[in-house]
VEXDREN-2710 file (C-alpha; in Angstrom, 1 decimal):
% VEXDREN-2710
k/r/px/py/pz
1/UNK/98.0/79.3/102.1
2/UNK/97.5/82.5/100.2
3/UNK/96.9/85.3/102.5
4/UNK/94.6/88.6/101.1
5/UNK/95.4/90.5/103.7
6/UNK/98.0/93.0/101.6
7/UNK/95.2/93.4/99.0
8/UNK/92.9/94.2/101.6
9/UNK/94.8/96.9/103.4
10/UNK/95.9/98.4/100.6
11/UNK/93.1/98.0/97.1
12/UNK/90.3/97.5/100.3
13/UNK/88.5/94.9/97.9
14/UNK/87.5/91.1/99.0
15/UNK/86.3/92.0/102.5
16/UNK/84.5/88.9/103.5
17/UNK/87.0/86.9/102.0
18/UNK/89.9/88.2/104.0
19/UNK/87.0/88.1/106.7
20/UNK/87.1/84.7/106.8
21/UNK/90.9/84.1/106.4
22/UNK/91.8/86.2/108.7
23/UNK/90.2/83.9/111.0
24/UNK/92.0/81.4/110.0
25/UNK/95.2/83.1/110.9
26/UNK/93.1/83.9/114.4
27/UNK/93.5/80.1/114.7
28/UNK/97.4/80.0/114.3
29/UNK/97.9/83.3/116.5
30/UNK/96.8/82.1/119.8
31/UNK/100.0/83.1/121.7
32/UNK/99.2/86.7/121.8
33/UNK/95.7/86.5/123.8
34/UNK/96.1/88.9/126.7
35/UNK/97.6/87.3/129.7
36/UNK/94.9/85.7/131.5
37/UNK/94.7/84.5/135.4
38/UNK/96.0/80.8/134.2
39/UNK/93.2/77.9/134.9
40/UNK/90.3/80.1/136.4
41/UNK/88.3/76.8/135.9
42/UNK/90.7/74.4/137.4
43/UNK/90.8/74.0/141.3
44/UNK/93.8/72.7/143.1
45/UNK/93.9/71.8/146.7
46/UNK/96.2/69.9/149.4
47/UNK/95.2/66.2/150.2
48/UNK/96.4/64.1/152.8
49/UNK/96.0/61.1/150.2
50/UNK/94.6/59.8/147.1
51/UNK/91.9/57.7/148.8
52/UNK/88.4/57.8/147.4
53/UNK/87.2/59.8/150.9
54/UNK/89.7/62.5/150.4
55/UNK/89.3/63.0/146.9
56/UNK/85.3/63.7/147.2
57/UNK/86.5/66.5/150.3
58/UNK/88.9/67.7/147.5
59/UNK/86.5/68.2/145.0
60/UNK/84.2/69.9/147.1
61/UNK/86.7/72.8/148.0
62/UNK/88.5/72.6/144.2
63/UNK/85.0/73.8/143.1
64/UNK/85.0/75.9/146.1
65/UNK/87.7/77.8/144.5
66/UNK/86.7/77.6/141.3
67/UNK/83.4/79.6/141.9
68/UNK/85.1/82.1/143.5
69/UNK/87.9/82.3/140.8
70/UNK/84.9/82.6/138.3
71/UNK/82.5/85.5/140.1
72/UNK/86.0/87.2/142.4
73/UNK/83.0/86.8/145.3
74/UNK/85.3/85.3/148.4
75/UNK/81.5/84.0/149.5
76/UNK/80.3/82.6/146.3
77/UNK/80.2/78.9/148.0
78/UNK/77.4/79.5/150.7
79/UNK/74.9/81.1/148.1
80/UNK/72.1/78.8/148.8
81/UNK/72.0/78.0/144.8
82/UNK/75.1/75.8/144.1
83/UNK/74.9/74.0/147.3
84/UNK/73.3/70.8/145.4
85/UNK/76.9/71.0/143.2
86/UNK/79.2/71.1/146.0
87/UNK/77.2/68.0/147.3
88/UNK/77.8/66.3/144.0
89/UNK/80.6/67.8/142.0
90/UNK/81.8/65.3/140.0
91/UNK/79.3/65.6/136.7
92/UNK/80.8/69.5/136.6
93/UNK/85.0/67.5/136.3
94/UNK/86.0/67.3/132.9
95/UNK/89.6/65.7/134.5
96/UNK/91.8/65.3/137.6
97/UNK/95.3/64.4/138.5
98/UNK/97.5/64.7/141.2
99/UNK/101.0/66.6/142.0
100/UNK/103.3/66.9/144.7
101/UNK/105.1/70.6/145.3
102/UNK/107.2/72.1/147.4
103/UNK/105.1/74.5/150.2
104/UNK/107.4/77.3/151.4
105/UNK/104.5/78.9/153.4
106/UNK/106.1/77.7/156.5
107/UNK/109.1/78.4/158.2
108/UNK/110.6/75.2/156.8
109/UNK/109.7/74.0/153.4
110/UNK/107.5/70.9/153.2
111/UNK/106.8/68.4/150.6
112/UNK/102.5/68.1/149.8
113/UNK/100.3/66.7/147.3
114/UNK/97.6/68.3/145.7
115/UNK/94.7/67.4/144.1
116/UNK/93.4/69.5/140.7
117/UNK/90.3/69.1/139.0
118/UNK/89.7/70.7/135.5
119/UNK/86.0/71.9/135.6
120/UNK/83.9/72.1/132.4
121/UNK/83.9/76.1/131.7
122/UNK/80.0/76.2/130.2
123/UNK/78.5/74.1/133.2
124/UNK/80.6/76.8/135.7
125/UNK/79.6/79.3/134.0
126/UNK/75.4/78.2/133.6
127/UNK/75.8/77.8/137.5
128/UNK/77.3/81.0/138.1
129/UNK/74.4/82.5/136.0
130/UNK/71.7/80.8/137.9
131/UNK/73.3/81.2/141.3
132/UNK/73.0/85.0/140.6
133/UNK/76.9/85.5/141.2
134/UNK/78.8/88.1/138.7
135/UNK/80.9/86.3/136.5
136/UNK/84.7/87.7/135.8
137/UNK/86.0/87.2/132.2
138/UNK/89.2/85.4/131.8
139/UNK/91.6/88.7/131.1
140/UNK/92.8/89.6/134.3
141/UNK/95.9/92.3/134.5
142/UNK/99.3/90.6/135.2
143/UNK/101.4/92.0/138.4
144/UNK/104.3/92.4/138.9
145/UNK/105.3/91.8/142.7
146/UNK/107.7/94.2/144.6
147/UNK/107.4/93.3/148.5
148/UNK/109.8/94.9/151.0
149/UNK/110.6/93.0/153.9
150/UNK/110.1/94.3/158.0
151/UNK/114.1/95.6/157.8
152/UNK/112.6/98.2/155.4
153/UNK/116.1/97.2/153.4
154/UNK/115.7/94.2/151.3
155/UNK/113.5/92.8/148.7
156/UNK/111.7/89.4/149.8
157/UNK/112.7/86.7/147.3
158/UNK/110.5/84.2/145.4
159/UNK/110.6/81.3/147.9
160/UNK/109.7/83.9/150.5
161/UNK/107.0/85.1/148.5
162/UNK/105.2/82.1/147.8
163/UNK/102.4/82.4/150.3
164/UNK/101.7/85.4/148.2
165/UNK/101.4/83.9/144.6
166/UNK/100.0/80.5/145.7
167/UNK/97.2/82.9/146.9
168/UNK/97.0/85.0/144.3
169/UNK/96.5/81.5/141.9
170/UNK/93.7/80.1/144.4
171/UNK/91.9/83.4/144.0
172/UNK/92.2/83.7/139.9
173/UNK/94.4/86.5/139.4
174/UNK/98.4/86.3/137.8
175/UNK/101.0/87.0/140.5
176/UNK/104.5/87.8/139.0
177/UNK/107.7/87.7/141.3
178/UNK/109.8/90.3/139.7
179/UNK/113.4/89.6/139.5
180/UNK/115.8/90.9/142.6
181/UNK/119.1/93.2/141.6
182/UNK/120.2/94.0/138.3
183/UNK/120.2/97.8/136.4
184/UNK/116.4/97.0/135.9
185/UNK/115.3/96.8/139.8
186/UNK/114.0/99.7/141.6
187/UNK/114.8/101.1/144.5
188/UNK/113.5/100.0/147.8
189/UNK/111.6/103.5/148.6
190/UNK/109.6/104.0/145.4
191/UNK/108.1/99.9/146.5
192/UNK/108.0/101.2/150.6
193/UNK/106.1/104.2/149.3
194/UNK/104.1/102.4/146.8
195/UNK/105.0/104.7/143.5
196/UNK/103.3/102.6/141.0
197/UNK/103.6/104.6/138.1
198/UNK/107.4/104.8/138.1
199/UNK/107.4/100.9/138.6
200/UNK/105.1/100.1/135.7
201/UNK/108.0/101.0/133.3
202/UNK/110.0/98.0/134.5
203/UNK/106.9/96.2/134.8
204/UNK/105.7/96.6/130.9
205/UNK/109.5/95.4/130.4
206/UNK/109.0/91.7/131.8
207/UNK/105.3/91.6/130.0
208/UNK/103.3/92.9/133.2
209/UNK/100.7/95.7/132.4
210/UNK/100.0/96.1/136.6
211/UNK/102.4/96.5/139.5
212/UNK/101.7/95.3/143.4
213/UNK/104.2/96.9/145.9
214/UNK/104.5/97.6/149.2
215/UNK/105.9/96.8/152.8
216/UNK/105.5/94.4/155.5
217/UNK/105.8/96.0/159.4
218/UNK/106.0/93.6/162.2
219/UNK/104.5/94.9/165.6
220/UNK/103.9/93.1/168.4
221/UNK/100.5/91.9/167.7
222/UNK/101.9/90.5/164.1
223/UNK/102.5/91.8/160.8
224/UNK/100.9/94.9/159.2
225/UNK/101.2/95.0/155.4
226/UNK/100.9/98.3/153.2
227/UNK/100.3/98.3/149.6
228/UNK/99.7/100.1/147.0
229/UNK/98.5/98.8/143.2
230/UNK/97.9/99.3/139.5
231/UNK/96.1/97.7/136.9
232/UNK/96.3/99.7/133.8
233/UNK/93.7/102.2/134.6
234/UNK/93.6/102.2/138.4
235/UNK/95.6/102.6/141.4
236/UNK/94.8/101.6/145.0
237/UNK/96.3/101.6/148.0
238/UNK/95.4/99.5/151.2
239/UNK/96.0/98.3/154.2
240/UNK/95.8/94.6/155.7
241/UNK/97.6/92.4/158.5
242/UNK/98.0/89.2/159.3
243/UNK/99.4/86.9/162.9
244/UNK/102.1/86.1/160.8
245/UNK/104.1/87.1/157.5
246/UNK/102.8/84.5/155.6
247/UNK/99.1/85.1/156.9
248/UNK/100.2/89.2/155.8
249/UNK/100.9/87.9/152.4
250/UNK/98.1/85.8/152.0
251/UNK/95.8/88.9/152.8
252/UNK/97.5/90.9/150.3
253/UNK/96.5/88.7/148.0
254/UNK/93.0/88.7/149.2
255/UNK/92.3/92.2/149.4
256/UNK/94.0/92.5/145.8
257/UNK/91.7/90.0/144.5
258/UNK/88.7/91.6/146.2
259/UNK/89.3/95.0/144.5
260/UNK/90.5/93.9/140.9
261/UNK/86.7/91.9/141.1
262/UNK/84.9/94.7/142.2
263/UNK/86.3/96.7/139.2
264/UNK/85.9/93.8/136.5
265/UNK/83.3/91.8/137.4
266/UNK/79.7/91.8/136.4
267/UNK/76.8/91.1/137.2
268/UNK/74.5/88.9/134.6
269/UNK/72.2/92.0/134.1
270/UNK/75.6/94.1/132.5
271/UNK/77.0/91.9/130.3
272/UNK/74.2/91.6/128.2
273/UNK/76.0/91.4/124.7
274/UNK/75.7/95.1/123.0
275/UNK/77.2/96.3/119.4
276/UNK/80.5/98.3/119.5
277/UNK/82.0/100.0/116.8
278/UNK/85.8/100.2/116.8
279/UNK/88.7/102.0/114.0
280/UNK/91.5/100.3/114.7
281/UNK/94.7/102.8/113.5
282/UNK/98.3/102.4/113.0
283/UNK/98.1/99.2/110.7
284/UNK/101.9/98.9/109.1
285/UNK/101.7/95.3/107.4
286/UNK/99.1/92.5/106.8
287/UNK/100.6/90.7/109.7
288/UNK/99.3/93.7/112.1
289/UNK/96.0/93.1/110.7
290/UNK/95.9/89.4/111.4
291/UNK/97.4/89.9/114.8
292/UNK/94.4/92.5/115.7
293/UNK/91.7/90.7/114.5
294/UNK/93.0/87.3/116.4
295/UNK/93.2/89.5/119.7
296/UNK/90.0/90.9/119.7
297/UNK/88.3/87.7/118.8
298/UNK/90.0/85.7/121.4
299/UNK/88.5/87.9/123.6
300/UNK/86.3/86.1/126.1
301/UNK/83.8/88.9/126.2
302/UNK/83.8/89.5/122.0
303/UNK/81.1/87.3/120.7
304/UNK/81.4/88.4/117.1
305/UNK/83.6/90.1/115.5
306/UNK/83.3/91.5/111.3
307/UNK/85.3/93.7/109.1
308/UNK/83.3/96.4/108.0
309/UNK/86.0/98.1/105.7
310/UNK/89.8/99.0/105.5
311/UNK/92.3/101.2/104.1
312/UNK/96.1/101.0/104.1
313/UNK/96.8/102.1/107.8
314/UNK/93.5/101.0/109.6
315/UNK/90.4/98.9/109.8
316/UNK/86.9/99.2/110.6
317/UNK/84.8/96.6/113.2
318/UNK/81.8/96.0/114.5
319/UNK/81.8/94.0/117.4
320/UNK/79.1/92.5/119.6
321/UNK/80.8/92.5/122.9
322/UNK/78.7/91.7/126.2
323/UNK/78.6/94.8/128.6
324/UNK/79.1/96.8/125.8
325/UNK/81.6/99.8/125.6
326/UNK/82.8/100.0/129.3
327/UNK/83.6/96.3/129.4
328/UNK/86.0/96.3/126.3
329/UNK/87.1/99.5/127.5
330/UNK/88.6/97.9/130.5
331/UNK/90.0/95.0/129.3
332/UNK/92.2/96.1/126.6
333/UNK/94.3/98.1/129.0
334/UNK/95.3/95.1/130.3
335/UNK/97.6/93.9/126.6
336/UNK/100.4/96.0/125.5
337/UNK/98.9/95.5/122.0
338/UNK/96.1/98.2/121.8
339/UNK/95.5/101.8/123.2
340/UNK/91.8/103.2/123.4
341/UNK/93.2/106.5/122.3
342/UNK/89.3/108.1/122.7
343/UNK/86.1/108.1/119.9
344/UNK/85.6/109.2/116.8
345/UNK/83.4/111.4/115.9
346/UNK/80.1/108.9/115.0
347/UNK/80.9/106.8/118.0
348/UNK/83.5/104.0/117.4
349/UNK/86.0/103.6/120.0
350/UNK/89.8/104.4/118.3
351/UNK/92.1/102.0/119.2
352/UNK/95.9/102.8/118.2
353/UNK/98.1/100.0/117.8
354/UNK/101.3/100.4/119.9
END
């Protein structure tokens, strides 16, 4: 296929025909979405078999999960509105399947077998609506995970971590175990203390844009965690325990997930779809265009995207994007591909490439 794209960047002529090839490219180009909290509509829980009596108790709680995955609300299942689904959810399973795994949770590892149901996004979505629960978009920051153990000397390992990131999956946002030793790691008082700007360097290094770190403490009535995070814009720092160290991790995860939602998600009301202007600068080639324009418009909150005009460096867009301004404001943080470097001076957002 013929591309336009260097006619368009440089002689700015054919617009709505590069428009439209451009999407075309948007098609072949879908490895560089942002990361995304991997199958927000998919549910996965442990079953003691794959009878027909366990599998309607597992589909119950997979869409249990999935509703809070969808709205970050840890109570969305007792809202008096989707308690007709949860009776019945098997019109809202586009598939299902069955996997064993390995559950390190435990002090000795044990063998279980899940059961995952793949829910169909638009009927989660219409029932999140109607249930009057905020909904969450897809793009959720990546973090990397530093965790010191109780001897205040060592790094916990993956397998130890796993209570951690299998919670971190049920509740919809990306958990990454960062790798232990090498000239990359860092040192075991910047993750006690929590210094999440200098561990975001190593973090945007392994394709993380956010950082969780911290410590566990074991006292005598069980396991105090402190942590600090970043998400690209923010840092937090909290405080949870737990009877146990995997109960500590798990309500890590929790609290994370609680706080990321109360940042990001919204409520029906504010993501009514609005028209944002945006220059887009630092264009080099015709590949940087087609590799813009594919990331914005796989955007779940972008519902249209069009090319208003373009010179040789940059490009012009109007976007209708629901919540507006402050919703694509905070998602883009969370890519390594664009930087809201301010507004120009009728309005548009400037977004650099980096």
């Amino acid at each position: 296929m013929r591309l336009c794209l260097p006619y368009l960047a440089y002689q700015n002529f054919a617009v709505e025909l590069c428009m439209r090839r451009i999407w075309l490219i948007g098609l072949l180009l879908t490895l560089i979405a942002p990361l995304a909290a991997s199958d927000v509509y998919t549910g996965e829980v442990p079953v003691s078999g794959q009878d027909e009596a366990a599998r309607k108790v597992a589909m119950t709680e997979a869409l249990k999960q999935v509703l809070v995955k969808v709205s970050g609300d840890p109570s969305a299942a007792q809202r008096a509105e989707v308690q007709a689904a949860l009776a019945n959810p098997e019109p809202l399973i586009q598939a299902f399947y069955y996997r064993q795994d390995v559950d390190r949770s435990g002090p000795v590892p044990a063998l279980k077998l899940y059961y995952a149901a793949n829910f169909e996004p638009r009927a989660i979505n219409k029932l999140v609506n109607s249930s009057g629960l905020a909904r969450w978009a897809r793009e959720r920051p990546t973090l990397m995970v530093w965790v010191v153990g109780d001897s205040g000397t060592d790094f916990l390992g993956s397998t130890q971590l796993a209570p951690l990131l299998r919670r971190g999956s049920e509740r919809g946002i990306e958990l990454k175990a960062a790798l232990i030793g090498g000239e990359d790691a860092p040192s075991v008082i910047d993750v006690e203390r929590g210094k999440v700007g200098s561990l975001r360097s190593v973090a945007s290094r392994f394709g993380a844009p956010g950082v969780l770190a911290g410590r566990l403490y074991a006292t005598a009535d069980g396991v105090v965690a402190r942590f600090a995070y970043g998400d690209g814009e923010r840092e937090e720092s909290f405080e949870v325990r737990g009877p146990d160290q995997a109960s500590a991790l798990r309500a890590v995860a929790d609290e994370t997930a609680n706080r990321l939602a109360a940042r990001y998600a919204f409520a029906a009301a504010d993501s009514t779809p609005a028209q944002v202007s945006a220059v887009v600068r630092g264009l080099r080639s015709a590949s940087d265009f087609a590799r813009v324009y594919a990331y914005l418009e796989s955007l779940s909150v972008v519902r249209e995207i069009h090319l208003s005009s373009a010179a040789a460096d940059s490009m012009n867009l109007d976007l209708t994007v629901a919540g507006g301004q402050e919703r694509l404001r905070q998602i883009l943080p969370m890519s390594d591909l664009l930087n809201v470097a301010g507004d120009s001076s009728d309005g548009a957002v400037v977004l650099d490439l980096r």
